[in-house]
C-alpha positions in Angstrom: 0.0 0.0 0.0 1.3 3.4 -0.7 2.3 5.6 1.8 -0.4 8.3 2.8 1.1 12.1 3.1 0.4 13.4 6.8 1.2 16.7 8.6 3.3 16.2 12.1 0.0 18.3 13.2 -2.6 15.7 12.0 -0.5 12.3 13.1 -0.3 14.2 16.5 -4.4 14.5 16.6 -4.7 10.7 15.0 -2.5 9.7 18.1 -4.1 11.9 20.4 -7.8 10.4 19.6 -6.2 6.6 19.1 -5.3 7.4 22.7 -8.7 8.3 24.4 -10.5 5.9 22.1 -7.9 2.8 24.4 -7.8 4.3 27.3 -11.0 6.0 28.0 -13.8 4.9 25.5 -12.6 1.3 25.2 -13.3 0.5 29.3 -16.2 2.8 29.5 -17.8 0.4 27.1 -16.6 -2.6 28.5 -18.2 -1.1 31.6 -21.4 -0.2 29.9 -21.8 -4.0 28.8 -20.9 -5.1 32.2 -23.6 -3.3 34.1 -26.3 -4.2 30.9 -25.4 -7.5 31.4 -26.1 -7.4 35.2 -29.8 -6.5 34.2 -31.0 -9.7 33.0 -32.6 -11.3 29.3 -30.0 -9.8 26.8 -32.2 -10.3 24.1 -34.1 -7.7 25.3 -32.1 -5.7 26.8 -31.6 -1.9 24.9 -28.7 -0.5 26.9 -26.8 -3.9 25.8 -27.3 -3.6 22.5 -26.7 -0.1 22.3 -23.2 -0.9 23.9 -21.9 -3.6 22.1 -23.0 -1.2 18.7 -20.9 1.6 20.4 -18.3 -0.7 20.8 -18.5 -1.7 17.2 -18.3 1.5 16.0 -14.9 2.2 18.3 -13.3 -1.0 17.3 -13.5 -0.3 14.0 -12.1 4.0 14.7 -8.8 2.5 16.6 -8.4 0.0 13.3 -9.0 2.5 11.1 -6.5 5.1 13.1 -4.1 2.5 12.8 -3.9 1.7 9.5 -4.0 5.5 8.7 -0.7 6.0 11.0 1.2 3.0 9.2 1.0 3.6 6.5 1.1 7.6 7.1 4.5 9.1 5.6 4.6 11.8 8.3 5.9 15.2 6.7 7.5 18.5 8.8 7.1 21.1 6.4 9.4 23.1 9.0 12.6 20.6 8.5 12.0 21.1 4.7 14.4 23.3 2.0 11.4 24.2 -0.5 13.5 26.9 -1.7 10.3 29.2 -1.2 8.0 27.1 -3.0 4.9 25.7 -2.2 5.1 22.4 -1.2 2.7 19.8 1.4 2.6 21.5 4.6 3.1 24.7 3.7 0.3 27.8 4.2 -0.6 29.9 1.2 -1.9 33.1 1.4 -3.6 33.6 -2.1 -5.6 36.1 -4.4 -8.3 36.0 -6.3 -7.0 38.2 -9.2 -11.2 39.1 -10.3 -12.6 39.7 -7.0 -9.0 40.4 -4.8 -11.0 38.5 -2.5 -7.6 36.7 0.1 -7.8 33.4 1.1 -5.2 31.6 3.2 -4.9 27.2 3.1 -2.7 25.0 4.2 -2.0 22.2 1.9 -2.3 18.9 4.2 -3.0 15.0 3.5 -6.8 13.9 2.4 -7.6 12.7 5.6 -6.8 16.0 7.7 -8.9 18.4 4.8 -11.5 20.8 6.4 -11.8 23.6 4.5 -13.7 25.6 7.4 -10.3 25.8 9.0 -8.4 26.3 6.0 -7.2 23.4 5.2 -7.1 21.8 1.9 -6.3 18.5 0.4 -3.1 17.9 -1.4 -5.1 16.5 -3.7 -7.3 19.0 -4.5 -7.2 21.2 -7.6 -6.2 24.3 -6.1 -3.4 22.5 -4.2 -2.3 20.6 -7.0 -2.3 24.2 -9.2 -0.1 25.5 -5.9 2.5 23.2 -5.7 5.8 24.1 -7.1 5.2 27.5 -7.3 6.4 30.6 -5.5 5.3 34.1 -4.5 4.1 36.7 -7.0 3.4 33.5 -9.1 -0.1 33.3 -10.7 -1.7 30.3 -10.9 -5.6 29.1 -12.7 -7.5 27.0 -11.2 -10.0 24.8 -12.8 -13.3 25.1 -11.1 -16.7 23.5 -12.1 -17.8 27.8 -13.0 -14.8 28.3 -15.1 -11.2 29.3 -14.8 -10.3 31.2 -11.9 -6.7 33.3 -11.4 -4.7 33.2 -8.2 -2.0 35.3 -7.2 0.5 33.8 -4.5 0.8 36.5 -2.1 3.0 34.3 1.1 4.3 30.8 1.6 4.9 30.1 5.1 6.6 26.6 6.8 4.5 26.8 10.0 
């Protein structure tokens, strides 16, 4: 399997929530079947069910959290030469050159995207029209309303 790009950032929150999910979901659950099992019938019984489908549904987070950090190639845009280019990791400050409406991404892996917080998938199309260039470079995006211009206007290696 290929290796999956991730910022140091977004392994740090995979690890963070692989962490409560073992040592604070995991034995609440266990807990949770414990006491439903305490109450009698199971074939009856809600609050067991209930558990054992939260527990299914935690199971499978840790496995999936798991799989994402092996075969995560963990990146640290800030130990990076990119010469002042734009590479994954970096932030980009960028212009709309129609509207000079400013915008300002961080180019991360697929599975740490959320553009509310400005952060945009390396795999994207304004990402992938981003990479490799510099500041004062104009770059066009693709977009389903047409071709849209973009002015770099900062790279930083935060």
């Amino acid at each position: 399997m290929d290796k999956v790009p991730l910022t140091v950032v977004g392994a740090d929150k995979l690890r963070a929530e692989l962490e409560e999910l073992k040592t604070v979901v995991r034995p609440r659950i266990v807990a949770d079947i414990a006491t439903a099992r305490e109450h009698g019938d199971l074939k009856e019984n809600a609050e067991y069910h209930a558990a054992r489908e939260e527990q299914g549904f935690a199971e499978g987070r840790i496995n999936e959290i798991e799989a994402k950090l092996s075969n995560a190639q963990i990146i640290d845009v800030t130990k990076i030469d990119a010469k002042g280019k734009v590479i994954f990791g970096t932030t980009v400050e960028i212009e709309d050159l129609e509207t000079e409406k400013k915008v300002t991404y961080q180019i991360v892996g697929v599975d740490e995207a959320n553009i509310k917080e400005g952060r945009i998938s390396v795999g994207s199309p304004i990402a992938r029209s981003l990479i490799g260039k510099e500041v004062e470079d104009v770059v066009t995006v693709k977009t389903p309303g047409g071709d849209v211009d973009y002015e770099i206007l900062s790279i930083k290696y935060i």
